[in-house]
C-alpha positions in Angstrom: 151.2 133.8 99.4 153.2 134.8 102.2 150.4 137.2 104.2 148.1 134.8 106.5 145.2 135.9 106.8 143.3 133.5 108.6 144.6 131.6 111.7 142.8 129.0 114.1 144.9 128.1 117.0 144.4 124.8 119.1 140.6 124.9 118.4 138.4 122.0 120.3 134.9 121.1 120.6 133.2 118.5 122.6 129.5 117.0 122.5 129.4 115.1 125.6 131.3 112.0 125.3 132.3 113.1 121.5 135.4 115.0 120.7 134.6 116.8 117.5 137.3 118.9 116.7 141.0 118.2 118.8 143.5 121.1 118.9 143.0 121.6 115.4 145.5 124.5 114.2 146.0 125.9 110.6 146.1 129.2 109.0 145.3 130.3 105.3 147.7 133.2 102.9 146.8 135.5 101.0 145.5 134.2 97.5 145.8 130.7 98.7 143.6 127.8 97.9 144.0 125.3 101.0 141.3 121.8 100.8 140.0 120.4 103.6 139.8 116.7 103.6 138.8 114.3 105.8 136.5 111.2 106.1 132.7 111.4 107.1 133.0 112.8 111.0 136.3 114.0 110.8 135.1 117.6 112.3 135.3 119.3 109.1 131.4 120.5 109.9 132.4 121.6 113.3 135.2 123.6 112.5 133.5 125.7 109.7 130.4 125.9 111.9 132.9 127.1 115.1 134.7 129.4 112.1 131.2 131.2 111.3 129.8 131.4 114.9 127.7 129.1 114.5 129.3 127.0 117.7 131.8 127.9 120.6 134.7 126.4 120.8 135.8 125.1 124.3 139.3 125.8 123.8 141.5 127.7 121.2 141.3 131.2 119.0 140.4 132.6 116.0 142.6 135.5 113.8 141.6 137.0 110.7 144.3 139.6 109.6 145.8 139.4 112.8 142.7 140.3 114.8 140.6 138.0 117.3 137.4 136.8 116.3 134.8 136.8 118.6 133.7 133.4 118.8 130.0 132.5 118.9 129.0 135.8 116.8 127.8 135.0 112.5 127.6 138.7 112.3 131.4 139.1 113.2 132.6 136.5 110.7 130.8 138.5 108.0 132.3 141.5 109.0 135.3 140.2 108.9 135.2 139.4 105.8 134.9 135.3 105.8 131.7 134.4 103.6 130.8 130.5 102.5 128.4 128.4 99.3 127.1 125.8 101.2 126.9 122.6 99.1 122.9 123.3 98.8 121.9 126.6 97.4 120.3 129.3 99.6 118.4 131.2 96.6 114.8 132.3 96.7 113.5 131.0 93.1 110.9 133.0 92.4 113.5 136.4 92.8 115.7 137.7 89.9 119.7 137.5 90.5 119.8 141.0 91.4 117.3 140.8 94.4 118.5 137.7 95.4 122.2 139.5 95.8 120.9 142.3 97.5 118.7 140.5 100.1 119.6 140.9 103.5 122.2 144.0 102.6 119.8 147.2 102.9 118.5 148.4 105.9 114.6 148.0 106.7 114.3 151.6 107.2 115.6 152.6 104.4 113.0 154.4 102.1 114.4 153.6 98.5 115.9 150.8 97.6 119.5 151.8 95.6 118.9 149.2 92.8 120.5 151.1 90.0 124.2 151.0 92.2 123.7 147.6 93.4 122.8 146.2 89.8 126.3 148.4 88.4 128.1 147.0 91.2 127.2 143.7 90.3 128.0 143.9 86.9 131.3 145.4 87.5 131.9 141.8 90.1 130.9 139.8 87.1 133.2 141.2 85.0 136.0 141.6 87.0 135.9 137.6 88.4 134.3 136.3 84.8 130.7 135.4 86.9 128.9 136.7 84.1 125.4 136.3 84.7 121.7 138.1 83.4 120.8 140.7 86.9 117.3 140.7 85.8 116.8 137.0 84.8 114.7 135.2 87.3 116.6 132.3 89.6 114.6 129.5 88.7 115.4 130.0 85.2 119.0 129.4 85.7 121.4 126.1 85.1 123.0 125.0 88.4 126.2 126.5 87.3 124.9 129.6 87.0 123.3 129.1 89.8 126.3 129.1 91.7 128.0 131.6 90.0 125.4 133.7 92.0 126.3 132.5 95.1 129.7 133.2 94.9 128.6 136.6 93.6 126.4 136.9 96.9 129.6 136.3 99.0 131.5 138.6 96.8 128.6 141.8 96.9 129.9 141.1 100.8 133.5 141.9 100.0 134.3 138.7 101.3 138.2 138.3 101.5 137.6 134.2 102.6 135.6 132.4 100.7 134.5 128.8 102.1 133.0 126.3 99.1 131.8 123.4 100.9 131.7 120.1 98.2 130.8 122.8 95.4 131.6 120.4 92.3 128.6 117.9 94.2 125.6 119.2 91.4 128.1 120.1 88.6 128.6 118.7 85.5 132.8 118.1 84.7 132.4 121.0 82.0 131.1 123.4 84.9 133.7 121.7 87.5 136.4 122.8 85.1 134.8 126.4 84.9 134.5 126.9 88.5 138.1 126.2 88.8 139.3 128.9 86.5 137.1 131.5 88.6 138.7 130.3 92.0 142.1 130.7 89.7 140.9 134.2 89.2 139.7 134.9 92.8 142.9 134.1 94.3 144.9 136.4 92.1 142.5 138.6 93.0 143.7 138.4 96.3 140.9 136.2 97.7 141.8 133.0 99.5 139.5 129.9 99.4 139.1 126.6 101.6 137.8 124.5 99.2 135.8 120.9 101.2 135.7 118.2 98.8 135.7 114.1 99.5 137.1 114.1 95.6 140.7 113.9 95.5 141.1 114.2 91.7 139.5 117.7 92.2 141.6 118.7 95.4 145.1 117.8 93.6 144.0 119.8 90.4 143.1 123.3 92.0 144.5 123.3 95.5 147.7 124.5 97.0 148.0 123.0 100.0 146.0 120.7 101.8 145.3 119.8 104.9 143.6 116.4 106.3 141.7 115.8 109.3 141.2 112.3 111.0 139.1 111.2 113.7 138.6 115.1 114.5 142.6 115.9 114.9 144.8 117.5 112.0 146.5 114.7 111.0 148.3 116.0 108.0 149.5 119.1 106.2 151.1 118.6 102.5 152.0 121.1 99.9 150.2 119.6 96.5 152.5 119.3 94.4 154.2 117.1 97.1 151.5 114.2 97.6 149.5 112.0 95.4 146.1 110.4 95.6 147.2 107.4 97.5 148.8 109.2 100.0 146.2 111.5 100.6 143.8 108.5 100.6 145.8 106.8 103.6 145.9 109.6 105.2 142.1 110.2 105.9 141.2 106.8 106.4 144.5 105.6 108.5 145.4 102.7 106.3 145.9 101.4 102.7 143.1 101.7 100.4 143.2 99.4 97.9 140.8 100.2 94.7 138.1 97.2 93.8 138.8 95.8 90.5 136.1 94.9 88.1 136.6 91.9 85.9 135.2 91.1 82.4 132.6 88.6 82.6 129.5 88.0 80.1 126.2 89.1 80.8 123.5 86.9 81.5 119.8 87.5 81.7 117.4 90.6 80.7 116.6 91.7 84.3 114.9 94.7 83.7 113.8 96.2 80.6 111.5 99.8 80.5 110.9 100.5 77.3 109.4 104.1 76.2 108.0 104.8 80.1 106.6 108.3 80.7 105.9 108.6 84.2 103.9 111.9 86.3 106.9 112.7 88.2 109.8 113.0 85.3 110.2 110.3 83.6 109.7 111.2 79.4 110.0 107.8 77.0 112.7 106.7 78.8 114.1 103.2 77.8 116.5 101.5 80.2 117.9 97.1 80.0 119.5 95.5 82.6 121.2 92.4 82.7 122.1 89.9 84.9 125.6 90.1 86.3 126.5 93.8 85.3 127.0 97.0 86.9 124.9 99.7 85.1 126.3 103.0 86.0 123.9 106.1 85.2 125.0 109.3 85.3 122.9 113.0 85.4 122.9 116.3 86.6 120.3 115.9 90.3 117.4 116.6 89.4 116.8 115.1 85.7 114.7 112.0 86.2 117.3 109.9 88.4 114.5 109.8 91.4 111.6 109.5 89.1 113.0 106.5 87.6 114.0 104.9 91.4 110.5 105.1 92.2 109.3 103.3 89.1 111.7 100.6 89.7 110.8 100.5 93.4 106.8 99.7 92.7 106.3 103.8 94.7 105.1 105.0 90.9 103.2 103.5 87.9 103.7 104.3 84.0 101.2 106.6 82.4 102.7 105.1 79.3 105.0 102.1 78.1 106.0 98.8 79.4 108.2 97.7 82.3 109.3 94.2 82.9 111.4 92.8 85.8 112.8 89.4 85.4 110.6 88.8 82.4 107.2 89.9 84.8 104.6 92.7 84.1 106.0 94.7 86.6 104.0 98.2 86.1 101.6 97.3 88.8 103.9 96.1 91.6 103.5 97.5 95.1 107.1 97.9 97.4 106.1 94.7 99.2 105.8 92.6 95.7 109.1 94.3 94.9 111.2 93.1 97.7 109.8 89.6 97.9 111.1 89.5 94.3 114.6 89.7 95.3 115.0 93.5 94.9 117.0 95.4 97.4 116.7 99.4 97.6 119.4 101.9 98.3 117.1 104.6 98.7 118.8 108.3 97.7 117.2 110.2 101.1 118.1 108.0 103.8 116.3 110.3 106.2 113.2 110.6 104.7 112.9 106.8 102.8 116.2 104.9 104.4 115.1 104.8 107.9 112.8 105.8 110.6 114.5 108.0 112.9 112.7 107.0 116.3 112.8 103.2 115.8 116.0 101.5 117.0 119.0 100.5 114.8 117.6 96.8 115.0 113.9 97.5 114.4 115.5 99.5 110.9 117.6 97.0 110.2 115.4 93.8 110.6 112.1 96.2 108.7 111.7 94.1 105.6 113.4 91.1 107.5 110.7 90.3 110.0 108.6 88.0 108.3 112.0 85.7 107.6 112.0 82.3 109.8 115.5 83.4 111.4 113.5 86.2 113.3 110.3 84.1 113.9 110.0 82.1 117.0 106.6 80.2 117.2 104.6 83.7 115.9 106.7 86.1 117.7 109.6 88.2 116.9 113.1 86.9 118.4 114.9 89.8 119.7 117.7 87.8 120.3 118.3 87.1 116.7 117.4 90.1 115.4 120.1 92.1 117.9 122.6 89.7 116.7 121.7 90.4 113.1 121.9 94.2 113.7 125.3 93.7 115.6 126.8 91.9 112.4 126.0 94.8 110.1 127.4 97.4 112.6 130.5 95.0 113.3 131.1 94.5 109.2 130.1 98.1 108.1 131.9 100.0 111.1 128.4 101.7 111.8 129.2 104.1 115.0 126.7 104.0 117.3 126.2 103.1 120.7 124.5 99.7 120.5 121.8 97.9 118.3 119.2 99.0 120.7 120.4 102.8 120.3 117.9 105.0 118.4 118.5 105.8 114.6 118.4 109.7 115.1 122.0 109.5 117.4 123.5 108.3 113.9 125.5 110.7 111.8 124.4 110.7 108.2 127.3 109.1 107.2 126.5 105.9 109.6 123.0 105.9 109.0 123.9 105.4 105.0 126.6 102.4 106.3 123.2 100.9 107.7 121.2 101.0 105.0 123.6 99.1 103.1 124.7 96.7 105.6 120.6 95.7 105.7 120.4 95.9 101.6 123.6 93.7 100.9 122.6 91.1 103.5 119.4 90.5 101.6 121.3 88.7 98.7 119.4 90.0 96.5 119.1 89.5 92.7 118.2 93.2 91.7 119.9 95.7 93.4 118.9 99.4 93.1 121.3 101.9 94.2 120.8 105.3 94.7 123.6 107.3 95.3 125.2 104.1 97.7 128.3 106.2 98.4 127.2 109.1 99.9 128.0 110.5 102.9 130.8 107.8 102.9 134.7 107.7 103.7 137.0 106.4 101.3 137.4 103.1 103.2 133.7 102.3 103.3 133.3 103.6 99.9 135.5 100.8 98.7 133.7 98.0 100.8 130.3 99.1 99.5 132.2 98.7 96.0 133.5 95.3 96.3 130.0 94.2 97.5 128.2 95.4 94.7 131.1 94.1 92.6 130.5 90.9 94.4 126.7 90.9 93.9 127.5 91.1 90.1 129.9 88.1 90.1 126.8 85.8 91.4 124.8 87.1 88.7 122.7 90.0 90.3 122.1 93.0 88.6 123.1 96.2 89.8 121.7 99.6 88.6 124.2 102.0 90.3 122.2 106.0 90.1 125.2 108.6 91.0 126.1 111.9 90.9 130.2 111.1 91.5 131.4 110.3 87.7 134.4 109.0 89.5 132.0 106.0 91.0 130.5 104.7 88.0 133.6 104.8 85.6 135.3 102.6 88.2 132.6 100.2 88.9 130.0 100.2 85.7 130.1 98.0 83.0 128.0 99.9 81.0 127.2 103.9 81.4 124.0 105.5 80.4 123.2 109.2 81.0 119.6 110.5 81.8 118.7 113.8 80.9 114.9 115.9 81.5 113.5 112.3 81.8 115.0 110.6 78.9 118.1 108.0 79.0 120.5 107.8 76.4 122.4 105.1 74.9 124.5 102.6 77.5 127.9 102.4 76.2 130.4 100.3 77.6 132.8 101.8 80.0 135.9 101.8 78.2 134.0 103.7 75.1 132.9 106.9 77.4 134.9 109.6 78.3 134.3 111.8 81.0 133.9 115.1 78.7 131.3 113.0 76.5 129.6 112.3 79.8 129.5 115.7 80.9 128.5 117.2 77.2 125.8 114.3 77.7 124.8 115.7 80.7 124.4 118.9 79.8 121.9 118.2 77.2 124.1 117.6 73.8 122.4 114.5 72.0 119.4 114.4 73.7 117.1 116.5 70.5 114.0 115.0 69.3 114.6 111.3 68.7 118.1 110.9 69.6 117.4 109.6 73.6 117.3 105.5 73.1 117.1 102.8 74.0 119.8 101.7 76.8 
């Protein structure tokens, strides 16, 4: 690794008042796997979007091999060899592998299509990087693992020389994490060198060479792997100690919820699921197997065909959202964009939504904006939400703020129920941590906490109990210190989950 074949000198970007990306400089060697960390808005988005063309830079250059690249062109980074898997898959479903590849690479005027050298091409790629995959087979009969096997592939047909994997672990089950990291072992003696984004740390010190870490959009760190350790690199993107919450033994108290054989229209299949009181039940899946179906059950937006649910010993299968949270039962909801928030309303008006009716924000019939500012000033004061003011519309928030929001409104609630769907996205390690040790805190006054995630690494440190749902069905909750994270991952790939062995939790 002593060729560099990518170099970005002084690079900065501004949005008005915003400095993005601050003399950032950093080059990449041949058959090198560098990570790129950094906390939610650190400019790692800007600086791969700036790398692709996608934005100018103000100031600074690009090199690949030695050679300028002309900034504000896509079609130059391609050519010059630099190709990326986005976190969310670009494939057209209803196209086999093979087309899928070859989309894009054939001129329109071209009169036959050269299919028979494309698919021999492809196969000799699979072999060579051990992507093997079925040309012919039809994307939307694929796993997600081999889904993304064919979007490396994609990059590869290129002859991409830089390949960019931006949080490529995030729909992955720890079997297929593992797999992925052999082929990016394979690529780089290949000669192919990788920047590998990842908030996971466990993941960054297990494949990566070096890595660099970005703060507050300035490179604030460069460390060889082998040379730092998860604390460290912790400190490092958040700019001060990070201490991990703790979750203490304590006995369980009341049933809370308790869904017992629900089949729902939108996933759910006999799924059986018991909550208790004080507890921190961490389920874990694959996106895309039931975990929404089963939010929207719990959050009165969807009735059971079939089966019984009961929430704090109630016939809740009939509840509307507005029974739900008068209940005591606060939502995390998993799309903040399209659920969490209304973009055009203010940070207050979102904040103090399922607050209004409360006396603290009634004055004689009308709403007291006084109050209500003051409310929506605590959260952004407590939950370091960045924004300009509480009167500031919700659509200037980054995603990761808007998610610090949503919590800061859901935790002041005290509620007795809390539903949490995917709480820690979007988040830096700092917040991640504070959201923990208010859920954790929640549990220690008795509430009950069902904690939906795809980050294994979340609900082995905070869950009392782990369940796993699978096509609509939820396995047995074991207690944490019984699981291991391969039997999770076998779990939630499918093994244990034949006819009759899903039940109850």
């Amino acid at each position: 690794m002593t060729d560099t074949v990518l170099k970005l000198e002084r690079i900065s970007k501004r949005f008005g008042l915003l400095l993005a990306n601050d003399a950032i400089s950093f080059d990449l060697k041949r058959g090198e796997i560098a990570a790129l960390l950094g906390e939610n808005g650190a400019g790692k988005t800007t600086l791969m979007n700036i790398l692709f063309g996608h934005y100018v830079a103000d100031e600074g250059a690009i090199s690949v091999g030695g050679r300028t690249l002309p900034p504000g062109q896509p079609r130059a980074a391609i050519e010059a060899g630099i190709g990326m898997v986005h976190q969310h898959f670009t494939l057209a479903d209803n196209l086999t592998v093979l087309d899928n590849i070859m989309l894009g690479t054939e001129k329109p005027w071209r009169l036959h299509s050269a299919k028979g050298d494309a698919r021999r091409r492809l196969t000799r790629l699979a072999e060579d990087f051990g992507l093997r995959v079925a040309p012919d087979k039809s994307v939307a009969e694929l796993s997600v693992g081999e889904r993304q096997r064919v979007e490396i592939l994609k990059v590869l047909y290129r002859e991409a020389r830089i390949l960019i994997l931006d949080e490529p672990t995030a729909v992955l089950t720890p079997q297929e994490s593992q797999t992925l990291f052999q082929t990016l072992k394979k690529l780089t003696q290949k000669g192919l060198s990788i920047i590998f984004i990842s908030h996971k740390l466990h993941e960054v010190l297990s494949v990566s060479d070096r890595i660099f870490v970005l703060r507050s959009g300035k490179l604030v760190a460069e460390r060889a792997t082998q040379a730092t350790t998860r604390q460290e690199l912790a400190e490092l993107m958040v700019g001060r100690p990070i201490a991990e919450p703790r979750i203490e033994p304590q006995a369980p108290g009341d049933v809370h919820v308790d869904v017992r054989s629900v089949t729902t229209s939108d996933g759910l299949e006999r799924a059986d699921l018991t909550l208790h009181g004080g507890e921190i039940l961490g389920l874990a899946g694959v996106s895309g197997n039931g975990q929404t179906a089963l939010a929207n059950l719990l959050s009165g937006l969807t009735r059971p065909h079939s089966g019984s649910l009961h929430i704090f010993g109630e016939d809740a299968a009939h509840w509307t959202p507005d029974i739900v949270t008068r209940r005591g039962i606060a939502r995390i909801p998993e799309d903040r964009h399209a659920e969490g928030l209304i973009a055009d309303m203010s940070v207050t008006e979102n904040v103090i939504a399922e607050l209004y009716r409360e006396e603290r924000f009634n004055k004689r019939g009308f709403l007291d904006w006084r109050a209500a500012e003051g409310f929506a000033r605590d959260i952004i004061v407590k939950f370091d939400v960045k924004c300009p003011s509480p009167v500031a519309r919700v659509r200037l928030l980054s995603g990761g703020n808007m998610q610090k929001l949503i919590l800061g409104r859901t935790l002041s609630l005290t509620p007795r129920f809390i539903l949490a769907c995917q709480p820690a996205r979007g988040l830096d390690i700092g917040a991640v941590a504070y959201v923990h040790e208010h859920l954790i805190e929640a549990r220690k006054r008795g509430a009950s906490v069902l904690l939906i995630s795809d980050d294994l690494d979340e609900i082995l440190n905070i869950s009392d109990r782990i369940a796993v749902i699978y096509r609509g069905r939820i396995s047995k909750a074991l207690a944490r210190r019984d699981v291991s994270i391969k039997e999770l991952g076998l779990m939630m790939a499918g093994h244990g989950f034949g006819e009759g062995e899903a039940h109850a939790a």
